[in-house]
OpenMM code with the backbone's topology and positions (N, CA, C; nanometers):
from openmm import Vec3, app, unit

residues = "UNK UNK UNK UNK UNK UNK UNK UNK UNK UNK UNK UNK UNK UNK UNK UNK UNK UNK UNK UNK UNK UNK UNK UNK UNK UNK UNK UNK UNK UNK UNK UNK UNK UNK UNK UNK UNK UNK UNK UNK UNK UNK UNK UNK UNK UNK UNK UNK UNK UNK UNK UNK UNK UNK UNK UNK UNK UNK UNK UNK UNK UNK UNK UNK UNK UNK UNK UNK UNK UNK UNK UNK UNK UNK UNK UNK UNK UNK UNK UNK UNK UNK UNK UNK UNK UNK UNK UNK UNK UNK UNK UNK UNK UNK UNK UNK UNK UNK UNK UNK UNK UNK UNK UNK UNK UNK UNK UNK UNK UNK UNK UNK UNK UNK UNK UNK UNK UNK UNK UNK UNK UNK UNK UNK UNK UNK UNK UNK UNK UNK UNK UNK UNK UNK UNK UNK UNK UNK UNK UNK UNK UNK UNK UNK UNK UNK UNK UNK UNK UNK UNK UNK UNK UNK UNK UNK UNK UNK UNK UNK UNK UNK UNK UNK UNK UNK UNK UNK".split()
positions = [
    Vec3(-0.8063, 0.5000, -12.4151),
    Vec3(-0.7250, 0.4165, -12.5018),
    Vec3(-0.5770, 0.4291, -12.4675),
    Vec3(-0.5405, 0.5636, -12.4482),
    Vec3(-0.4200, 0.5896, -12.3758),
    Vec3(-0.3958, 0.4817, -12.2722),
    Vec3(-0.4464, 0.5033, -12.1994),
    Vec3(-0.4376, 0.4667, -12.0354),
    Vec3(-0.4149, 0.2843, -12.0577),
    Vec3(-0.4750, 0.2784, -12.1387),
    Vec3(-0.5247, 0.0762, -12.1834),
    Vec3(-0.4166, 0.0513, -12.2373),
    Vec3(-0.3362, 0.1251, -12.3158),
    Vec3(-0.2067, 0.1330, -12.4064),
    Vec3(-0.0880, 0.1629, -12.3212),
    Vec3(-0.0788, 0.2425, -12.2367),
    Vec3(-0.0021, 0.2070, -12.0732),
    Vec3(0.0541, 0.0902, -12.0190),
    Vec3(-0.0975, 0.0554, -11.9686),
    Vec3(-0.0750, -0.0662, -11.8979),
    Vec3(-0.0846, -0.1972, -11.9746),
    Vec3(-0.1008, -0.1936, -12.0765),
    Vec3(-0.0335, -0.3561, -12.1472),
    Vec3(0.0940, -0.3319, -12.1942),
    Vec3(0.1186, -0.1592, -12.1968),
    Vec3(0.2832, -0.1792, -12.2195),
    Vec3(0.4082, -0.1982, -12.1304),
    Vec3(0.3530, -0.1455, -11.9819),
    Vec3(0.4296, -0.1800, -11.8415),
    Vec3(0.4188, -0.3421, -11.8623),
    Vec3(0.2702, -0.3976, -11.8488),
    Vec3(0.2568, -0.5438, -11.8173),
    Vec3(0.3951, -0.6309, -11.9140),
    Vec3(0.3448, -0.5938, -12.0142),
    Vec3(0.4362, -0.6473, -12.1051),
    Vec3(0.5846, -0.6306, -12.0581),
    Vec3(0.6356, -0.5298, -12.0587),
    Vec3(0.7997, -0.4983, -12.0106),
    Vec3(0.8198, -0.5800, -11.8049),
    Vec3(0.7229, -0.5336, -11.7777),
    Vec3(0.6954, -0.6062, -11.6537),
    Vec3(0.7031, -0.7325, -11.6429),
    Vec3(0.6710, -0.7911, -11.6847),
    Vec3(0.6688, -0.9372, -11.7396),
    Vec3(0.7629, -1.0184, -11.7844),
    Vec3(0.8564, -0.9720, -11.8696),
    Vec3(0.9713, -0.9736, -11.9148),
    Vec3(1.1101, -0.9548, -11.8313),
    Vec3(1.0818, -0.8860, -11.7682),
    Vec3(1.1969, -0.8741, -11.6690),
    Vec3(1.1586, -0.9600, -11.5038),
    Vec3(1.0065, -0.9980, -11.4907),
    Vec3(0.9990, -1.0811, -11.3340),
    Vec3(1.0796, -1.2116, -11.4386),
    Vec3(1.0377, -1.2332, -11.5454),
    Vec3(1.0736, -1.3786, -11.6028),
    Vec3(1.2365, -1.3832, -11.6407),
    Vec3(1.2815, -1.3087, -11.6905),
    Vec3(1.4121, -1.3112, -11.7046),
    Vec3(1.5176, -1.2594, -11.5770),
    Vec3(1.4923, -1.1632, -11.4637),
    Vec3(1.5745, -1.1704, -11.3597),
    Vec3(1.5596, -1.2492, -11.2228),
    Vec3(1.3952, -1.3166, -11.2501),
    Vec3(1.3535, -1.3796, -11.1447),
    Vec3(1.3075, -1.5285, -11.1496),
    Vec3(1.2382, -1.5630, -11.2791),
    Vec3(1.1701, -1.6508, -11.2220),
    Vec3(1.2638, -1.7021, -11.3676),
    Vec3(1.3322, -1.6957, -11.4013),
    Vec3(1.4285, -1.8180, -11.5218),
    Vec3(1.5169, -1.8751, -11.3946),
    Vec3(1.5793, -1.8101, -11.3020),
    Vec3(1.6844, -1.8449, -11.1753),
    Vec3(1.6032, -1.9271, -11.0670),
    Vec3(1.4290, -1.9408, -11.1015),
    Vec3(1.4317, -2.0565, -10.9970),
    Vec3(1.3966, -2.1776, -11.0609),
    Vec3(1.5076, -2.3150, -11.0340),
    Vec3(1.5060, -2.4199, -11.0895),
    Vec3(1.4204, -2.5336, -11.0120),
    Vec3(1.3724, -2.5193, -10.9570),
    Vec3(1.2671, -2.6354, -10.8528),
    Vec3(1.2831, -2.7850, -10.8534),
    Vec3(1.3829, -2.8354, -10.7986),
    Vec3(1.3811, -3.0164, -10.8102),
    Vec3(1.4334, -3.0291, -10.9452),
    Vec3(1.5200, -2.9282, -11.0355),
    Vec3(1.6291, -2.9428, -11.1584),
    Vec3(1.5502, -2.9425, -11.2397),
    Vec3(1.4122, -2.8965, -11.2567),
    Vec3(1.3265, -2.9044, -11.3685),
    Vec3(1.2386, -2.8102, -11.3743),
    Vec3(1.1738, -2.8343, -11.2333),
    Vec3(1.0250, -2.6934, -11.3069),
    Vec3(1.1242, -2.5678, -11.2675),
    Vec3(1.0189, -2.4834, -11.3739),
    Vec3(1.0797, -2.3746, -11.4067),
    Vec3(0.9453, -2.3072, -11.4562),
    Vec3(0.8943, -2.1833, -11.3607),
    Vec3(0.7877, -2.1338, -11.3794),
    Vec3(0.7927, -2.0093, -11.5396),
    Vec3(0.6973, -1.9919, -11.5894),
    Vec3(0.6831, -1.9111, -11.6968),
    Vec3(0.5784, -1.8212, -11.7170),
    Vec3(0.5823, -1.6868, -11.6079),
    Vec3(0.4540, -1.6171, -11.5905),
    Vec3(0.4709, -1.5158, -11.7084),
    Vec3(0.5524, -1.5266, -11.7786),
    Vec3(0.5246, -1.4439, -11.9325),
    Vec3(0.4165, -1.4872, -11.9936),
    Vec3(0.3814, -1.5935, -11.9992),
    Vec3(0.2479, -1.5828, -12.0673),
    Vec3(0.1039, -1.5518, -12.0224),
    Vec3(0.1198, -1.4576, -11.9230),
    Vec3(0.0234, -1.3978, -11.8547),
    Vec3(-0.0035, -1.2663, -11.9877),
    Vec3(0.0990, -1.2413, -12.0217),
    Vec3(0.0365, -1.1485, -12.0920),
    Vec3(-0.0327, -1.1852, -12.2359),
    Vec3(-0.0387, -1.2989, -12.2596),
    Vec3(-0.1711, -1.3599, -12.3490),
    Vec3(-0.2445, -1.3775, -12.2692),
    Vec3(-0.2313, -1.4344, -12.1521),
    Vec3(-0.3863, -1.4964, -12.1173),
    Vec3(-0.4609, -1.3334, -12.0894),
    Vec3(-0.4129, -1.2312, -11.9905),
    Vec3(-0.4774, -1.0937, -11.9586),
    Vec3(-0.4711, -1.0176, -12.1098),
    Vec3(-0.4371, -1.0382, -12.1987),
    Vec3(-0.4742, -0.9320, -12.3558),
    Vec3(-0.6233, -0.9496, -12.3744),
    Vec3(-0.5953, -0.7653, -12.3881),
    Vec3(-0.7896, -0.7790, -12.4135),
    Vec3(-0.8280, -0.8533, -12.5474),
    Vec3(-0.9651, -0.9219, -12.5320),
    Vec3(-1.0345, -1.0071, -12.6517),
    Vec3(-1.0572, -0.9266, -12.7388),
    Vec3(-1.0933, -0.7579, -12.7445),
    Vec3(-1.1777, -0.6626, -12.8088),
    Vec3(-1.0121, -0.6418, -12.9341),
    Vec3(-0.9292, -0.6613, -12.9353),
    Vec3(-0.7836, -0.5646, -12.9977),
    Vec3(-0.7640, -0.6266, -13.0894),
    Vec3(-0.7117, -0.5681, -13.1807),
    Vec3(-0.6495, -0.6164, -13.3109),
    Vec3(-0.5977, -0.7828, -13.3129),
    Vec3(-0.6448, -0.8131, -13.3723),
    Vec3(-0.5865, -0.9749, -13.3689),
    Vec3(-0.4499, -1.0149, -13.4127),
    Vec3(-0.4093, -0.9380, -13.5114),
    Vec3(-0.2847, -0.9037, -13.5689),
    Vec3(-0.1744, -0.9067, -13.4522),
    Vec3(-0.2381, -0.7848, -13.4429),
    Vec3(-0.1325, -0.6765, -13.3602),
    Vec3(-0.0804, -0.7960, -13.2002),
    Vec3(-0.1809, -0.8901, -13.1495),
    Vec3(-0.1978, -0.9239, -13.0681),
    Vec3(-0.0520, -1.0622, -13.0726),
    Vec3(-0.1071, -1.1695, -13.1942),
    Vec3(0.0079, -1.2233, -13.2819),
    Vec3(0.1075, -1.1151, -13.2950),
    Vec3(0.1670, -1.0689, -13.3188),
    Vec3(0.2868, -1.0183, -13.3153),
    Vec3(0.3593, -0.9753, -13.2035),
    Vec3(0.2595, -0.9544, -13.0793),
    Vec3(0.3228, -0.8803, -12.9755),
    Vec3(0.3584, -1.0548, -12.8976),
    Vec3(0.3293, -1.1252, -12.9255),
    Vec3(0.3057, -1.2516, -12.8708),
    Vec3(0.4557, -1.2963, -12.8859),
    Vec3(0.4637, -1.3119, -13.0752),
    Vec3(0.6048, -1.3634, -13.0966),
    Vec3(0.7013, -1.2513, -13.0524),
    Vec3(0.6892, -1.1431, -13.0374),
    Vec3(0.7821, -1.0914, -12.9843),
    Vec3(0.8159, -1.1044, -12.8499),
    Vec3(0.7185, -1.1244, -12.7710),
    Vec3(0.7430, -1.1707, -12.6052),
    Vec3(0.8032, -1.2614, -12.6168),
    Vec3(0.7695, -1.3960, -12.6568),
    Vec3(0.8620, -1.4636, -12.6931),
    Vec3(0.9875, -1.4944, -12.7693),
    Vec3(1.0285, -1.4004, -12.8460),
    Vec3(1.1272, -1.3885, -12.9232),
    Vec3(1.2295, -1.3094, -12.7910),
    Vec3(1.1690, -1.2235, -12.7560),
    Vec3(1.2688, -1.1521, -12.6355),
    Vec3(1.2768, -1.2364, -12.4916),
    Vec3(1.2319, -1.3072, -12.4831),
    Vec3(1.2641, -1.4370, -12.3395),
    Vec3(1.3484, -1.5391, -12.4376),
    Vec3(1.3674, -1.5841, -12.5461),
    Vec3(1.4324, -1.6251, -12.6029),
    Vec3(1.5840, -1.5665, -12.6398),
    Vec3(1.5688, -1.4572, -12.6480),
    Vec3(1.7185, -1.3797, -12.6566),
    Vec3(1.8141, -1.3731, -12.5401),
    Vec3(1.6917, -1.3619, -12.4082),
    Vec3(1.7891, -1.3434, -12.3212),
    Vec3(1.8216, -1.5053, -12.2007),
    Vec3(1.7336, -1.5972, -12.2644),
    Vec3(1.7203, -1.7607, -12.2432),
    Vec3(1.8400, -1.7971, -12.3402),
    Vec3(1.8483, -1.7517, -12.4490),
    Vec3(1.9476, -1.8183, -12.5353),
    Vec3(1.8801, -1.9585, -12.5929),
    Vec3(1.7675, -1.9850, -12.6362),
    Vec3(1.7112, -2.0853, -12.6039),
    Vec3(1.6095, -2.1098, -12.7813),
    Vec3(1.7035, -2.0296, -12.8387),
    Vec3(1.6752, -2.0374, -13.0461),
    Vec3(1.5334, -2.0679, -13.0760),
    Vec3(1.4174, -1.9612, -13.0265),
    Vec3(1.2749, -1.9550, -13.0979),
    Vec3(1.2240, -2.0603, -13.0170),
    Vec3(1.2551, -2.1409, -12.9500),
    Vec3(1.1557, -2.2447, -12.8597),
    Vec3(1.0218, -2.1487, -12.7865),
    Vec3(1.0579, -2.0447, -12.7275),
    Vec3(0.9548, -1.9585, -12.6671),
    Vec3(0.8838, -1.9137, -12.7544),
    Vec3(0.9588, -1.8367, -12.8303),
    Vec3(0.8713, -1.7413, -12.9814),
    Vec3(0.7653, -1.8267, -13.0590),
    Vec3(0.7781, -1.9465, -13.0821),
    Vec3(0.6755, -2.0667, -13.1139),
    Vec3(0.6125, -2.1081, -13.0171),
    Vec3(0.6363, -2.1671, -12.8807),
    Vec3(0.5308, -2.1379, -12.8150),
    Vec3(0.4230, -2.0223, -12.7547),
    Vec3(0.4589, -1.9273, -12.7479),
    Vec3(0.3701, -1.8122, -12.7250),
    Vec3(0.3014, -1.7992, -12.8643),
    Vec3(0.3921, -1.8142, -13.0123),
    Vec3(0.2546, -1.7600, -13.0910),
    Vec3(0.1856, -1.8728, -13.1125),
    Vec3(0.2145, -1.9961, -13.1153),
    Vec3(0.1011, -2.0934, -13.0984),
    Vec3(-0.0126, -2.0954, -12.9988),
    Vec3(-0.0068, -2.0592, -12.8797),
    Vec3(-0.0539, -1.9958, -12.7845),
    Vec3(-0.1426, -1.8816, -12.7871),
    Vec3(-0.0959, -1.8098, -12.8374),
    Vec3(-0.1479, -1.6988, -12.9018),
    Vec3(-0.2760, -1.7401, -13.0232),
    Vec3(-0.2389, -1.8046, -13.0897),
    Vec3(-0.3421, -1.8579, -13.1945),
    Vec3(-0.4489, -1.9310, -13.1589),
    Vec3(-0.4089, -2.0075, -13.0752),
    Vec3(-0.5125, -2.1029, -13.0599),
    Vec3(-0.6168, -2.0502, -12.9066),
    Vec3(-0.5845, -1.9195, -12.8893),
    Vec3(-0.6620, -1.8483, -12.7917),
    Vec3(-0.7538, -1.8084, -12.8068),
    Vec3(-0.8261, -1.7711, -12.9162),
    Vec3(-0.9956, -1.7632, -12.9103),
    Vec3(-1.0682, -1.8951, -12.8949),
    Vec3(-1.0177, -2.0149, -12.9705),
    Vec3(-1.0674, -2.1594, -12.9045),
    Vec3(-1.0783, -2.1558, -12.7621),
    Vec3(-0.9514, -2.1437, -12.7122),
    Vec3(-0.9351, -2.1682, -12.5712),
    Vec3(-1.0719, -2.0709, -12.5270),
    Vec3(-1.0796, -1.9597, -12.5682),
    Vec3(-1.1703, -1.8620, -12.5069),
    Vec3(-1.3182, -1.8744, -12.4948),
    Vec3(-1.3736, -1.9127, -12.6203),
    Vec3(-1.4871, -1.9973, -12.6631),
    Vec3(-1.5023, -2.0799, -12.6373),
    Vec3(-1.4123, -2.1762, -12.5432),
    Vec3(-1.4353, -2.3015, -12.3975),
    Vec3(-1.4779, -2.2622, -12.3748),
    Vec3(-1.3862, -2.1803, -12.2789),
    Vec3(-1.3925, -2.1620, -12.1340),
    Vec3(-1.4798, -2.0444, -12.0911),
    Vec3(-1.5366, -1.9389, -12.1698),
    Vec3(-1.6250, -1.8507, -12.1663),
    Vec3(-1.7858, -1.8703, -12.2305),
    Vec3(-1.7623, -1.9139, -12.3677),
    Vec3(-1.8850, -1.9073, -12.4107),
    Vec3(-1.9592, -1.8098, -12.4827),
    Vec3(-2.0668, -1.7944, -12.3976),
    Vec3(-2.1809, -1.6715, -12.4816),
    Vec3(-2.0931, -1.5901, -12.4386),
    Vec3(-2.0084, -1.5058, -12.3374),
    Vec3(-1.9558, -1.3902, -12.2496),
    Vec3(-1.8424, -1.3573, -12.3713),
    Vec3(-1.8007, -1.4896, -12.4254),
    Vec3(-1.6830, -1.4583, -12.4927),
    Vec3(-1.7361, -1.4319, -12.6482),
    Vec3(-1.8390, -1.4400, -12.7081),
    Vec3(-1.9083, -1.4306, -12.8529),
    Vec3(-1.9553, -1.2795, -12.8613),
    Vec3(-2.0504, -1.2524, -12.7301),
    Vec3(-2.0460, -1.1210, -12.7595),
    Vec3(-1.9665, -1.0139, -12.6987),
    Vec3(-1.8386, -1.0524, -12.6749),
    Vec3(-1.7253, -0.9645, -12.6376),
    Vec3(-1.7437, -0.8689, -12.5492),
    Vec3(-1.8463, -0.9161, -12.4173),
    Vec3(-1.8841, -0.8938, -12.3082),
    Vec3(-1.7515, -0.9471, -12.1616),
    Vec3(-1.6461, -0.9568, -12.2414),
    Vec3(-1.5559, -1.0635, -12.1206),
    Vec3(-1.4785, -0.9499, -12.0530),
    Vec3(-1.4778, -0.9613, -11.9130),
    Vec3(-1.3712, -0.8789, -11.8358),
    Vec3(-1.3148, -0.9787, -11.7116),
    Vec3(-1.2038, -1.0021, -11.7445),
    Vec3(-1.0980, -1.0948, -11.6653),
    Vec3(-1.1823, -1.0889, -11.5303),
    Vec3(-1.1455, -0.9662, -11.4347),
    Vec3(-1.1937, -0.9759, -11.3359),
    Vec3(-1.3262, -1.0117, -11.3162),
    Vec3(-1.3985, -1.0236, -11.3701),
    Vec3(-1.5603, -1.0635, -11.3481),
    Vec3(-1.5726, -1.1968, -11.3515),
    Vec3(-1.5047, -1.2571, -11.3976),
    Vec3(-1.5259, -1.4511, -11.4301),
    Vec3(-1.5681, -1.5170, -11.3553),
    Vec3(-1.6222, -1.6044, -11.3449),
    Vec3(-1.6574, -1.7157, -11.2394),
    Vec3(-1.4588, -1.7793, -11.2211),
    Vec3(-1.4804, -1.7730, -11.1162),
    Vec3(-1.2931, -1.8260, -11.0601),
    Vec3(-1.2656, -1.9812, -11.1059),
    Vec3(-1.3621, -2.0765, -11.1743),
    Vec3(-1.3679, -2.1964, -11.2235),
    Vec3(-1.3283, -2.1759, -11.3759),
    Vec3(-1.3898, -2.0841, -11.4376),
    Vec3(-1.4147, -2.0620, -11.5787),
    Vec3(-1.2323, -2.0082, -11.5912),
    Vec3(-1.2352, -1.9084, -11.4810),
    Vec3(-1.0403, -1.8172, -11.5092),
    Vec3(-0.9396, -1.9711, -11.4815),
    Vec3(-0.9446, -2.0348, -11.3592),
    Vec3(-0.8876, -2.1557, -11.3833),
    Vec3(-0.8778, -2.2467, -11.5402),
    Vec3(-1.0002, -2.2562, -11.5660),
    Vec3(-0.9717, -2.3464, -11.7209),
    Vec3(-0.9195, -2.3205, -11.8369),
    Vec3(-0.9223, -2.1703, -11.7855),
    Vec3(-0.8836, -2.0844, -11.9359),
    Vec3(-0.7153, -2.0485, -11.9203),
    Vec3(-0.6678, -2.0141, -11.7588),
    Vec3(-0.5430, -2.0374, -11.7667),
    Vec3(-0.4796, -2.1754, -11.7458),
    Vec3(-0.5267, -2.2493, -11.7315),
    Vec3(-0.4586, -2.3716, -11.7232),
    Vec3(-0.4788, -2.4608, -11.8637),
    Vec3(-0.5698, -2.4161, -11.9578),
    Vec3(-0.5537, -2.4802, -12.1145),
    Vec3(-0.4103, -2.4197, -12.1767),
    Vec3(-0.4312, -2.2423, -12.1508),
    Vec3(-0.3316, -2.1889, -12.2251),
    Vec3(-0.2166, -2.2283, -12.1740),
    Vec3(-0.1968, -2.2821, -12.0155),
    Vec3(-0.0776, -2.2886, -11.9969),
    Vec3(-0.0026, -2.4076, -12.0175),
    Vec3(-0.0901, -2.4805, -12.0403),
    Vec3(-0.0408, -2.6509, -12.0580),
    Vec3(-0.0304, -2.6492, -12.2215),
    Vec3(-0.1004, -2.5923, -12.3195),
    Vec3(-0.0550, -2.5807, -12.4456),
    Vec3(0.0503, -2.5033, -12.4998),
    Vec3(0.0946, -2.3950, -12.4176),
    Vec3(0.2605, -2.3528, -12.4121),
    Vec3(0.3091, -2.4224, -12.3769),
    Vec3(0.3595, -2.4779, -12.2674),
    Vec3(0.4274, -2.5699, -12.2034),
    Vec3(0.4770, -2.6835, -12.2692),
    Vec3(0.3291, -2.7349, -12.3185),
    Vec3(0.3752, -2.8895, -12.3746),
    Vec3(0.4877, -2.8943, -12.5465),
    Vec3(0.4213, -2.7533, -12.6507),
    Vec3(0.4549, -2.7047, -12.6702),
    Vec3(0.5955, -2.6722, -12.6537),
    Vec3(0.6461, -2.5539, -12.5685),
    Vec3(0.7594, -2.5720, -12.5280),
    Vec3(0.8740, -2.7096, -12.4746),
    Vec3(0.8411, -2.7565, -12.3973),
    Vec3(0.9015, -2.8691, -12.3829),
    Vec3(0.9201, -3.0024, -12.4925),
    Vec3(0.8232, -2.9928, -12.5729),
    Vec3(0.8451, -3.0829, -12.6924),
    Vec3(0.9470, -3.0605, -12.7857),
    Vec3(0.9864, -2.8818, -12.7788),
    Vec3(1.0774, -2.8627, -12.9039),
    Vec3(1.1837, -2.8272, -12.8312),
    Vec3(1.2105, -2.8445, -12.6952),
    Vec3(1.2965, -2.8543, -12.6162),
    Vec3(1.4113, -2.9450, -12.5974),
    Vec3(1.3189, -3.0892, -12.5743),
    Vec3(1.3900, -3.2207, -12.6219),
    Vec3(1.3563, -3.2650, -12.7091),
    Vec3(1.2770, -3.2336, -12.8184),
    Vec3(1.2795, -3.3086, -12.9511),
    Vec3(1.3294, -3.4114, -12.9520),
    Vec3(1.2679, -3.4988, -12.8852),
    Vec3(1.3165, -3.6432, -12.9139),
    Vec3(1.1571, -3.7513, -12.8783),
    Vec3(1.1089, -3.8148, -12.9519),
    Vec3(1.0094, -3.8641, -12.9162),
    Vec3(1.0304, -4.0231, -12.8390),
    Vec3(1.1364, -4.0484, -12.8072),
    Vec3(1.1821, -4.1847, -12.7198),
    Vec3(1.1563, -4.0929, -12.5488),
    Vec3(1.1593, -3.9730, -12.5479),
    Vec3(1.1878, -3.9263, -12.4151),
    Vec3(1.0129, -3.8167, -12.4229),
    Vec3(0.9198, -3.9148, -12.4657),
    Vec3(0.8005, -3.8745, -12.4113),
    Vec3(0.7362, -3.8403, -12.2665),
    Vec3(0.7866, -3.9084, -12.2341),
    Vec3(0.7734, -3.8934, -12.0326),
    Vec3(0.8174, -3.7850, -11.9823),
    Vec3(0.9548, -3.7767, -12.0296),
    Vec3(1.0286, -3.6418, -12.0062),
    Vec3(0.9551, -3.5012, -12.0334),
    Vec3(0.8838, -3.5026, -12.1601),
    Vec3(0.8047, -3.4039, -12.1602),
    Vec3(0.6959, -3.3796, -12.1006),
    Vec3(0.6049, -3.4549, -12.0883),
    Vec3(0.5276, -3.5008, -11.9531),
    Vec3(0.5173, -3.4448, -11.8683),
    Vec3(0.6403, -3.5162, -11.7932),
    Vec3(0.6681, -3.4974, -11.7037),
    Vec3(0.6830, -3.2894, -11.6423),
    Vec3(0.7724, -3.2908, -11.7332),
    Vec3(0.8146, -3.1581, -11.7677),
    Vec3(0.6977, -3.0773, -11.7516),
    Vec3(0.5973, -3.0860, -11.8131),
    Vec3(0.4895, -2.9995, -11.8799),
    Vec3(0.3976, -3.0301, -11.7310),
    Vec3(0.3664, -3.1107, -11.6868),
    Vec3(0.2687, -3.0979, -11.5837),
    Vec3(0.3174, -3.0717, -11.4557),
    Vec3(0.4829, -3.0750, -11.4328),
    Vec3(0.5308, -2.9990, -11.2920),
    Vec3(0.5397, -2.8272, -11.3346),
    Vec3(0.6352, -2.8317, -11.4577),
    Vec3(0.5918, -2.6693, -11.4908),
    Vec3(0.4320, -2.5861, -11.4595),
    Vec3(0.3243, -2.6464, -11.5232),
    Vec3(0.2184, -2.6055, -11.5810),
    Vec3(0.1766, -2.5685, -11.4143),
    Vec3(0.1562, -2.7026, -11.3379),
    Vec3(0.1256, -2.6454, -11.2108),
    Vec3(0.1666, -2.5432, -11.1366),
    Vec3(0.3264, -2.5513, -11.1455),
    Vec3(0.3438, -2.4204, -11.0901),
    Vec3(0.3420, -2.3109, -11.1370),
    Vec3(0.3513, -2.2781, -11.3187),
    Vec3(0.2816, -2.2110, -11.3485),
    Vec3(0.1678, -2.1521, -11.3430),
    Vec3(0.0593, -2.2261, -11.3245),
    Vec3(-0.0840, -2.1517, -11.2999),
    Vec3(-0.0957, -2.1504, -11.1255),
    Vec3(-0.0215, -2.1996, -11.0447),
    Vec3(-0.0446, -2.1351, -10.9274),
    Vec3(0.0056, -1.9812, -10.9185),
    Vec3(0.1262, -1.9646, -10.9401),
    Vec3(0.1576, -1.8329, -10.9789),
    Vec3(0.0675, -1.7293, -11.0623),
    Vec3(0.0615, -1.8045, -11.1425),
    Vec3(-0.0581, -1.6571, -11.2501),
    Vec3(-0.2206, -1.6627, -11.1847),
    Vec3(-0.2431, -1.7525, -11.1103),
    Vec3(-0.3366, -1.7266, -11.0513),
    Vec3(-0.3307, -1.6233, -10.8833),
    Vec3(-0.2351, -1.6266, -10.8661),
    Vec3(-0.1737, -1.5547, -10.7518),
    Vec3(-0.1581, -1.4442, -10.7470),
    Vec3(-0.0938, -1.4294, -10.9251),
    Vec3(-0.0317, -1.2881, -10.9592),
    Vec3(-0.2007, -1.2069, -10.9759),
    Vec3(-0.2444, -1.3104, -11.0677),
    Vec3(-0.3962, -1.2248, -11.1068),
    Vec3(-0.5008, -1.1738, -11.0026),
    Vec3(-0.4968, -1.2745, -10.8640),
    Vec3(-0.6005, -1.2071, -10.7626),
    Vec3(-0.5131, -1.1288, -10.7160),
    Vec3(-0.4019, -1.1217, -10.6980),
    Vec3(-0.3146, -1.0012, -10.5929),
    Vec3(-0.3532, -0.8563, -10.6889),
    Vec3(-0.3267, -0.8795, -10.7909),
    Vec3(-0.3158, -0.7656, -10.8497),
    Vec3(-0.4739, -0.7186, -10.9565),
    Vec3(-0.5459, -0.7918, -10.9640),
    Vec3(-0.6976, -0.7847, -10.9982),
    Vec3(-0.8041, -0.6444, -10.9132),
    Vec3(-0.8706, -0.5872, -10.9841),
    Vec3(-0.9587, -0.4866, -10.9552),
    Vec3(-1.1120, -0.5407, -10.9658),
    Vec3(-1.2140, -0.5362, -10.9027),
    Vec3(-1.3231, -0.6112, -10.8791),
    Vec3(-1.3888, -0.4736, -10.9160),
    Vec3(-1.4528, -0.4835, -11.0199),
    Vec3(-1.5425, -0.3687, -11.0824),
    Vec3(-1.6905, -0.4240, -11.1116),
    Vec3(-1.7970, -0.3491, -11.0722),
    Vec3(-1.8896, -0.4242, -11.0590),
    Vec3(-1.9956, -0.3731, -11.1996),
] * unit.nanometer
topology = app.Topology()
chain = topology.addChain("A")
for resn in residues:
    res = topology.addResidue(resn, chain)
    for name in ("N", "CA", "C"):
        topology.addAtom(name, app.Element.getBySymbol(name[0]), res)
């Protein structure tokens, strides 16, 4: 439990700092702008406090927001994100995910695709909606949300096999 309590607490601080010294500074074609902080919802174990899980959520986001300057836009998308993640999970998993049999690394690589690319397009869109809050500039968000999202989940899919353990 130690050891499990470790490493979601590096991931977490880890996470926080690739996104705020690295990946907020790359602007791609004046718009996308990757967001691998929410890797640490999609990798939180299913088995943990549900609570505890919501809270660590808005706080990830509350702290990319502090140092974005960017007034709770993140902190609402991650805990919305956060909430609506056992749906997402009960997609994209199923029976694996009911009887709380799920281990990231074991997935069929179709099933980890759908499950990060729901969560990441429902942050995103999310984010970018309360971004420009303006519903005349629908496209814009759109737009926004599906150049982000892509390069978002190429990255967290990148990050996850580079750094993934295959346990049998």
């Amino acid at each position: 439990m130690n050891n499990l309590l470790s490493i979601h607490t590096i991931r977490f601080i880890a996470l926080i700092l690739l996104q705020v010294l690295l990946f907020n500074n790359i602007n791609f074609m004046g718009y996308i702008n990757p967001m691998v902080y929410i890797l640490f919802i999609i990798l939180f174990p299913v088995k943990n406090n549900k609570t505890l899980f919501l809270f660590l959520s808005f706080l990830l986001g509350l702290i990319i927001d502090i140092f974005m300057d960017s007034g709770g836009i993140n902190a609402t998308a991650t805990l919305v994100t956060a909430f609506i993640r056992p749906a997402v999970l009960k997609f994209s998993f199923g029976a694996v995910y009911e009887h709380q049999a799920l281990k990231f690394n074991n997935i069929d690589f179709g099933q980890k695709i759908t499950y990060i690319t729901l969560l990441t397009v429902t942050h995103h869109i999310i984010y970018f909606s309360l971004e420009i809050f303006n519903t005349s500039k629908i496209i814009l968000v759109l737009q926004n949300t599906l150049f982000s999202s892509i390069f978002t989940i190429i990255l967290c899919v990148l990050i996850t096999t580079i750094f993934s353990t295959k346990s049998k």
